[in-house]
C-alpha positions in Angstrom: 5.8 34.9 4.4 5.2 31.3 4.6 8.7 30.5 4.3 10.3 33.3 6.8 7.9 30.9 9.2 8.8 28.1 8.8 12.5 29.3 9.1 11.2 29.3 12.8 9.6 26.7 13.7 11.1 23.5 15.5 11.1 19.7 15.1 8.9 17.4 13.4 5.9 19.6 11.3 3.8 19.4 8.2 2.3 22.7 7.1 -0.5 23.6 4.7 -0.9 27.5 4.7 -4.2 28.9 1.7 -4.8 32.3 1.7 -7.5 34.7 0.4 -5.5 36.9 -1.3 -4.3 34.3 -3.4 -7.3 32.2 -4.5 -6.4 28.1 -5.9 -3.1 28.3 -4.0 -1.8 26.1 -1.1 1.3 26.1 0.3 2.5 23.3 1.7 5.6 22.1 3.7 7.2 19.3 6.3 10.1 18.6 8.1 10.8 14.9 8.9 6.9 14.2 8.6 5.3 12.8 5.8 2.9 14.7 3.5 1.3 13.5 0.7 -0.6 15.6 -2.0 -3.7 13.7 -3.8 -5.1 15.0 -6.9 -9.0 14.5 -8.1 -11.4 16.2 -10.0 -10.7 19.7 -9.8 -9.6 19.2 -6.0 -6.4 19.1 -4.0 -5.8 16.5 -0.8 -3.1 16.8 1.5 -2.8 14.6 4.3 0.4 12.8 6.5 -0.5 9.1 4.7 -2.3 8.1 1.6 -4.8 6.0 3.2 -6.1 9.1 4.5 -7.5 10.2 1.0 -7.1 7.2 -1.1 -11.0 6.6 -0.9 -11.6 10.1 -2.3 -7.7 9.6 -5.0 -5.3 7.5 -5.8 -3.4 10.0 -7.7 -1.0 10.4 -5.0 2.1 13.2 -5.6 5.1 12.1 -3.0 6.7 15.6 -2.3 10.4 14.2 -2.4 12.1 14.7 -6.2 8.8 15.6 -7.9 8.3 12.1 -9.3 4.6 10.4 -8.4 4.6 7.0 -7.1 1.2 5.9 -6.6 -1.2 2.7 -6.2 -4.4 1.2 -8.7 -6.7 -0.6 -8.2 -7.0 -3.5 -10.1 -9.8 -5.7 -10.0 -9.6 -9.8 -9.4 -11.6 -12.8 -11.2 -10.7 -14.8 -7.4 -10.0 -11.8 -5.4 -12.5 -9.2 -3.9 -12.1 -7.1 -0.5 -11.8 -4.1 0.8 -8.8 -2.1 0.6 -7.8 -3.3 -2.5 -4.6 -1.7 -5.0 -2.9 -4.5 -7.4 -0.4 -2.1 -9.8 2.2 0.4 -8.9 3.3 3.4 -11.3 6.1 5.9 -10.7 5.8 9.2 -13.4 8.1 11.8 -13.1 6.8 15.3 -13.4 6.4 15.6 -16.6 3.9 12.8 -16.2 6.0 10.1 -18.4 5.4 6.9 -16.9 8.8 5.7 -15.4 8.2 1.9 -14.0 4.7 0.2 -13.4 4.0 -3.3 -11.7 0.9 -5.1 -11.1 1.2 -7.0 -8.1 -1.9 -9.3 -9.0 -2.6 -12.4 -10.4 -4.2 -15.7 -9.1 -2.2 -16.3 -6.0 -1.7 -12.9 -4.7 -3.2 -9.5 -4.5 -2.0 -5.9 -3.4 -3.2 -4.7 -0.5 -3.7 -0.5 -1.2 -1.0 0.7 0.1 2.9 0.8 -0.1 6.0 2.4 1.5 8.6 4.2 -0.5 12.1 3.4 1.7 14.6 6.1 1.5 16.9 3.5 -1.1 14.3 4.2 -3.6 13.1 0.2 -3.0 9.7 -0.1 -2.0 7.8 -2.1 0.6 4.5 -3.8 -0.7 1.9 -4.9 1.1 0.1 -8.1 0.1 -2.4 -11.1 0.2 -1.4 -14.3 -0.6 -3.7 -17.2 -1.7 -4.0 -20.5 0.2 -5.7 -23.1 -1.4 -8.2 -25.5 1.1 -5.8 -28.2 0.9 -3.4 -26.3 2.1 -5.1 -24.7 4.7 -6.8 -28.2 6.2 -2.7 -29.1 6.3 -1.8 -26.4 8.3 -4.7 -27.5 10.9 -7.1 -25.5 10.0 -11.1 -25.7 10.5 -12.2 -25.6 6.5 -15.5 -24.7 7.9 -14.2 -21.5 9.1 -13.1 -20.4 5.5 -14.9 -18.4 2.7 -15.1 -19.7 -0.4 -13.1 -22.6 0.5 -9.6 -20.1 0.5 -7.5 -18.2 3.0 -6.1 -15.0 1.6 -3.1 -14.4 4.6 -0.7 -10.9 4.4 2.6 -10.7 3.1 4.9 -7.8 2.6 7.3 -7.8 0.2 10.1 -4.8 -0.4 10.9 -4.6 -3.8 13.8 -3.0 -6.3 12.6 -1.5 -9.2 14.1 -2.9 -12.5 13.8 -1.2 -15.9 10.3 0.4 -16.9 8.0 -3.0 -15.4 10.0 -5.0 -13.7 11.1 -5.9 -10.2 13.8 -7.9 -7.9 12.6 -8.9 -4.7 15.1 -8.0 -2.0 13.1 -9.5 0.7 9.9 -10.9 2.1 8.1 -11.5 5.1 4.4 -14.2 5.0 2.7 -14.1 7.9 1.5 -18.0 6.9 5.0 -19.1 8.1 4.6 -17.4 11.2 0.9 -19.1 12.3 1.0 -21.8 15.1 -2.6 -23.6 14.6 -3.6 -26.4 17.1 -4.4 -28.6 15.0 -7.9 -29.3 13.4 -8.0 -33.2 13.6 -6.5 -32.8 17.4 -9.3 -31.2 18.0 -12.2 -32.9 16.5 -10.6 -36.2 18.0 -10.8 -34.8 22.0 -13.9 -33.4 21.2 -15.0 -37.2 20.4 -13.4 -38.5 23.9 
């Protein structure tokens, strides 16, 4: 049997094991590598990360406690790009809806992925909106922008709290962490 297998087998695996004799049935297992199970129209996915099938689901089933933590895309009036998510929901398996967050408004958009940390937080994967002002401040070129805006990442790792709310535990931008030479240095030797 699948299990009597696995009983064998060393270090770091997934395994997804379908058989014949058992038609609609996969059998699936890991040991210290991630596997995630997507579900979509009358179709299974299993993969090691949900990027992997989040173009063809983002009902994603995290094969931990039973309980589904998975990304939606929400769509933005000042936003648009690839790769987009903006709401996080955690059902447990009887499919009532735990906690849900949207990580989208005006300023900042979620990227379409996250990272469920082994303290049950979860690490969150953002844009971040920077106005032209802003951006000219910083040093940079505004001819260089789209739509007079710079959408920079930031990940956040975040506590769940009650059935829609958060506490951020931490955050990283990567706008802090840009050097720029500056924009008006420039254009002035360029004059010389």
């Amino acid at each position: 049997t699948v299990v009597n297998v696995a009983k064998d087998l060393e270090g770091t695996y997934a395994l997804v094991v379908t058989t014949t004799k058992q038609e609609n049935t996969i059998v699936a297992g890991r040991m210290m590598s991630p596997l995630v199970l997507g579900v979509g129209e009358g179709e299974v996915f299993l993969a090691s990360h949900s990027p992997a099938i989040h173009e063809h689901t983002n009902k994603m089933i995290l094969l931990e406690n039973g309980d589904l933590l998975r990304t939606c895309r929400i769509t933005s009036s000042v936003f648009s790009g690839g790769g987009i998510g903006g709401r996080d929901e955690r059902y447990d398996w009887d499919n009532n809806l735990l906690w849900s967050y949207d990580f989208a408004d005006n300023n900042y958009h979620q990227h379409h992925d996250i990272e469920l940390m082994p303290n049950g937080n979860i690490l969150v994967l953002c844009w971040e909106r920077k106005l032209l002002i802003d951006v000219i401040l910083a040093g940079r070129d505004p001819s260089t922008l789209v739509d007079n805006e710079l959408w920079p990442t930031y990940i956040i790792e975040v506590e769940p709290q009650g059935s829609n709310g958060i506490n951020i535990v931490w955050e990283w931008h990567l706008w802090d962490h840009l050097v720029p030479v500056s924009y008006t240095h420039l254009r002035a030797n360029q004059t010389r």
